[in-house]
C-alpha positions, 0 to 999 in steps of 0.5 A: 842754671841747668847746663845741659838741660836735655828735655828739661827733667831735672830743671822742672824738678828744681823748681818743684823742690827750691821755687828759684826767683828764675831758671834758665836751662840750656842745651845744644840740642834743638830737638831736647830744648823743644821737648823742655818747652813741651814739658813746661807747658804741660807743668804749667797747666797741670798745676793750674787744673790742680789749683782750680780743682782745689779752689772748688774742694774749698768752696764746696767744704765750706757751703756744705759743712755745718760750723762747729757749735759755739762752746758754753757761755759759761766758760767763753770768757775763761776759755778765751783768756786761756788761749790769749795767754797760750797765744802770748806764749808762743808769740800767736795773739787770738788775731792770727789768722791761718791765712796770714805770714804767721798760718803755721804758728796759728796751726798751734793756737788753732789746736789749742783752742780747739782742745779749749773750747772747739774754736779755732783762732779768730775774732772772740765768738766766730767760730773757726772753719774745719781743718780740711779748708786750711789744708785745702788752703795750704796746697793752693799756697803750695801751688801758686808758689810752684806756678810763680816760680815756674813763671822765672823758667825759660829754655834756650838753644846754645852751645855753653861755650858760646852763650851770651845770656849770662852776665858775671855774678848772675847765677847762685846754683849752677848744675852741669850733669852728664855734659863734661864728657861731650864738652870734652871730647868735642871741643878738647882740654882747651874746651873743658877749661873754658867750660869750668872758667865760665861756670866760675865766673858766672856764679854769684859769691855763696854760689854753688856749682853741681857737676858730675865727673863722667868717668874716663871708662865711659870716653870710649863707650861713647865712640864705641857707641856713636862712632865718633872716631870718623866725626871731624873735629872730635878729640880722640881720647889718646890726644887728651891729658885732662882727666875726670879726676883733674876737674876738681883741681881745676875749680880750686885753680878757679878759686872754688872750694869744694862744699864739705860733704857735698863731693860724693863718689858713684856707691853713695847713690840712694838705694834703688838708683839704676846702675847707670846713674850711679855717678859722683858728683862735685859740688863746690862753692865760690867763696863769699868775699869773691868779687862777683864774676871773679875766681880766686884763681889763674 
């Protein structure tokens, strides 16, 4: 789940990099929530042209290119009994097929084989097809899986604090980037809590939640900015006791554990990272043996 998926940037990406079974990223804003539908839509297709484009490649590389020669007769027999006892080896028969579970261990046959006798793993006498088809092949693996996965994405207009589309114990990876700041200064201590306790409760057992700590500076840059001293209902930053520097306490109260390694402060960002985006992050974790929806805390 993305909180504040703004126009759907980084949910995208996650689904590019983790192919998750399914994605919700929600927002409160109408207009950024349009922008991440657009956004997906423009994916989806994208990735379908590159999956035809890629169905066409295969299909002219394998009507145009000439099969490679069968080895000599002479030493068929020996050469196949050498890859058999290769393939027994690594655990790949002279069956395999690249096309099957087990394609990255018939890369290996295939490279001996061909070493062999220029045959890659198939039936005793067929020769095999080029490596550039079973490159072809794998990027069209690669983008089906994405298309699959981006089928498991949807967007919604919500104010987290209200949204009901969650159920306890729903979600393994929750992120909630450059949202704690607003929640907060728009909804107060109380709105921050109920935010954390939310997030805890609607993370499985093993979940993993990736927050990031808007620093305290950056409370009056924003009612500099935005003028938000003369909006109703804001909470000015003097009427606040939670600091950034609370937040991790308050997931442990939730009964989250902070994931070794993983809190990182704003100078760990990767070289070439704009300075405005040098944040920290936490990331913690609910432990396994939680019930699920459940916090270990008060």
């Amino acid at each position: 789940m993305d909180i504040g998926c703004n126009g759907g940037d980084l949910t995208l990406e996650l689904v590019q990099r983790f192919r998750p079974r399914s994605l919700v990223g929600v927002d409160i804003d109408k207009t950024l929530v349009k922008a991440a539908v657009r956004a997906l839509a423009r994916r989806r297709a994208a990735l379908r042209e590159a999956y035809r484009e890629a169905g066409r490649l295969f299909k002219s590389s394998t009507s145009q290119r000439p099969l490679p020669p069968p080895p000599p007769a002479a030493v068929t027999e020996a050469e196949a009994r050498a890859g058999e006892l290769a393939g027994r080896a690594t655990g790949v028969t002279g069956e395999a097929s690249p096309d099957e579970e087990g394609g990255a261990r018939a890369a290996v046959g295939a490279g001996r084989a061909e070493k062999a006798g220029g045959l890659a793993p198939g039936k005793a006498g067929t020769p095999g097809r080029p490596l550039g088809d079973r490159a072809v092949r794998l990027q069209r693996k690669g983008l089906q899986a994405e298309l699959q996965a981006l089928r498991g994405v949807r967007f919604e207009v919500a104010n987290f604090l209200d949204w009901g589309g969650g159920r306890a114990g729903e979600f393994h990876a929750v992120t909630c980037l450059s949202v704690v700041k607003w929640v907060h200064i728009n909804w107060g201590d109380a709105g921050l809590r109920a935010l954390l306790a939310r997030v805890a409760d609607l993370l499985a057992p093993g979940g993993v939640l990736v927050l990031e700590p808007q620093p305290w500076t950056s409370y009056a840059a924003a009612f500099r900015k935005q003028d938000m001293a003369a909006c109703e209902g804001v909470h000015l930053p003097q009427s606040l006791k939670l600091r950034p520097d609370d937040i991790g306490p308050e997931l442990e109260r939730l009964g989250l554990a902070c994931v070794p390694g993983g809190c990182t402060p704003a100078d760990a960002a990767a070289p070439g990272t704009p300075a405005n985006f040098q944040r920290p992050l936490l990331v913690y974790q609910k432990p396994l043996g939680s019930a699920p929806g459940g916090g270990g805390g008060g």
